[in-house]
DRENZA-768132 format. One record per residue (C-alpha): x, y, z; residue in one letter. Coordinates in Angstrom, 3 decimals. Each point is the difference from the previous one (the first is absolute). Example, Ala and Ser with C-alpha at 12.3 -4.5 7.8 and 13.67 -1.06 7.14 Angstrom:
% DRENZA-768132
+----------+----------+----------+---------+
!        u !        v !        w ! residuo !
+----------+----------+----------+---------+
!   12.300 !   -4.500 !    7.800 !       A !
!    1.370 !    3.440 !   -0.660 !       S !
+----------+----------+----------+---------+
END
This chain:
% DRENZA-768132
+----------+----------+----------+---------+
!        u !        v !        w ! residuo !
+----------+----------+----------+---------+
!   -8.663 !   10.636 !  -11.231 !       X !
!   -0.088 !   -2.984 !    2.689 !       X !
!    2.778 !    0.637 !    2.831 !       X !
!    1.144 !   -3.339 !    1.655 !       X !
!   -0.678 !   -0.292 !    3.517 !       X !
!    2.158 !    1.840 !    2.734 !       X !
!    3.352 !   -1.225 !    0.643 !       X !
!    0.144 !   -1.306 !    3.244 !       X !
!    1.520 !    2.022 !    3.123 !       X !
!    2.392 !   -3.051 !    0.793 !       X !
!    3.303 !    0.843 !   -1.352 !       X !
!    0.722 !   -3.706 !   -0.855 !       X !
!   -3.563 !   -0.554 !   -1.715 !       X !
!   -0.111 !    3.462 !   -1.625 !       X !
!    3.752 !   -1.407 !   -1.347 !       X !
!   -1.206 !   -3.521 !   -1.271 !       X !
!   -2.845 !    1.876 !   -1.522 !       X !
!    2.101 !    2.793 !   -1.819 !       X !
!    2.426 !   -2.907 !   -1.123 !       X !
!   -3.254 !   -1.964 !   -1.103 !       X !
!   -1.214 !    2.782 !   -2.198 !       X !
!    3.320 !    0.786 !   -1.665 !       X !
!    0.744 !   -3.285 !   -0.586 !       X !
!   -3.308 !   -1.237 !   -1.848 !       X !
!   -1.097 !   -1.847 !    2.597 !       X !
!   -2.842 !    1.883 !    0.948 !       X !
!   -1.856 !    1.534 !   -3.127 !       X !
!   -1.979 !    3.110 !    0.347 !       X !
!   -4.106 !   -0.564 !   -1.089 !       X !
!   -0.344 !    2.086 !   -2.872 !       X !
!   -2.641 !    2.673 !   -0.410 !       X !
!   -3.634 !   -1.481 !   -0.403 !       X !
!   -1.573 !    0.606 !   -3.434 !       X !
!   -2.530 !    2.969 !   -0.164 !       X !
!   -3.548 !   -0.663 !   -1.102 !       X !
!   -0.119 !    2.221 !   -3.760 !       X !
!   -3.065 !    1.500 !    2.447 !       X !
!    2.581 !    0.631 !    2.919 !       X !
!    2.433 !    1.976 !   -2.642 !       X !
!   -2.588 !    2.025 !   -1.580 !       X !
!   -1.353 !    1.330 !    3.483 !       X !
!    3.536 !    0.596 !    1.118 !       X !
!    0.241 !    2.377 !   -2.968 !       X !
!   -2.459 !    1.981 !    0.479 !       X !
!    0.444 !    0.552 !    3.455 !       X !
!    3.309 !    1.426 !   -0.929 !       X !
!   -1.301 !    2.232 !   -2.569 !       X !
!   -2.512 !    1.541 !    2.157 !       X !
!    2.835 !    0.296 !    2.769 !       X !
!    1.937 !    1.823 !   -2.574 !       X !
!   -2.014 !    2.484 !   -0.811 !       X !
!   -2.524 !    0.087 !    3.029 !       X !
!    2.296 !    2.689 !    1.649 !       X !
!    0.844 !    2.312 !   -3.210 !       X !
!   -4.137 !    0.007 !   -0.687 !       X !
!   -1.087 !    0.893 !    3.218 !       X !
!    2.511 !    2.600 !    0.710 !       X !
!   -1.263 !    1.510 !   -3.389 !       X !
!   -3.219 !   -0.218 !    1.165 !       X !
!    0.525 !    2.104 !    3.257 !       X !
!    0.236 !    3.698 !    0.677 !       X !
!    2.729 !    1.723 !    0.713 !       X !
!   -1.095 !    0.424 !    3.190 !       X !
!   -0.844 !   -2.970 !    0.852 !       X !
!    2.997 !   -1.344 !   -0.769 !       X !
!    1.845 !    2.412 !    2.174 !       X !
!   -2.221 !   -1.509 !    2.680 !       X !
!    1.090 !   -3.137 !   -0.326 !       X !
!    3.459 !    0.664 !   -0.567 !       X !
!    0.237 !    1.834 !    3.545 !       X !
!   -2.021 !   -2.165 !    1.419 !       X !
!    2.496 !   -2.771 !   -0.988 !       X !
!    3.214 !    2.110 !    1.085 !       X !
!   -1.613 !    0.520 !    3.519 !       X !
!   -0.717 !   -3.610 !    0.221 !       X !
!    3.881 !   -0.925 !   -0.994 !       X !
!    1.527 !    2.457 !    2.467 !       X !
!   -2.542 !   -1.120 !    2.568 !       X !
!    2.190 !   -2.792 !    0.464 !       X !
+----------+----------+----------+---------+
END
């Protein structure tokens, strides 16, 4: 999704610009096509993001998760 640009930190412009929008005045780009090569790509990105965690937790000891788990707490509560 395209945002529009910033409203400006004037009140008055930020105002005109608000009225602009809601009125019609201004229309708001619409999203850019994806390439058919752009969508597929994005896909299976996500798949692999989906599952990238379950598989390699799978793929770990017990122990070693353990590790990482602490070693994750200690880093939160660090802070």
């Amino acid at each position: 999704m395209i945002k529009p640009k910033k409203l400006p930190r004037d009140t008055n412009e930020r105002a005109h610009q608000v009225a602009q929008l809601l009125t019609g005045e201004v229309k708001i780009p619409a999203e850019p096509e994806r390439s058919a090569v752009s969508a597929y790509l994005s896909d299976i990105g996500r798949k692999g993001g989906l599952r990238g965690g379950v598989a390699r937790a799978q793929a770990l000891s017990a122990r070693k998760r353990s590790t990482i788990a602490t070693k994750a707490a200690n880093a939160r509560w660090k802070k």
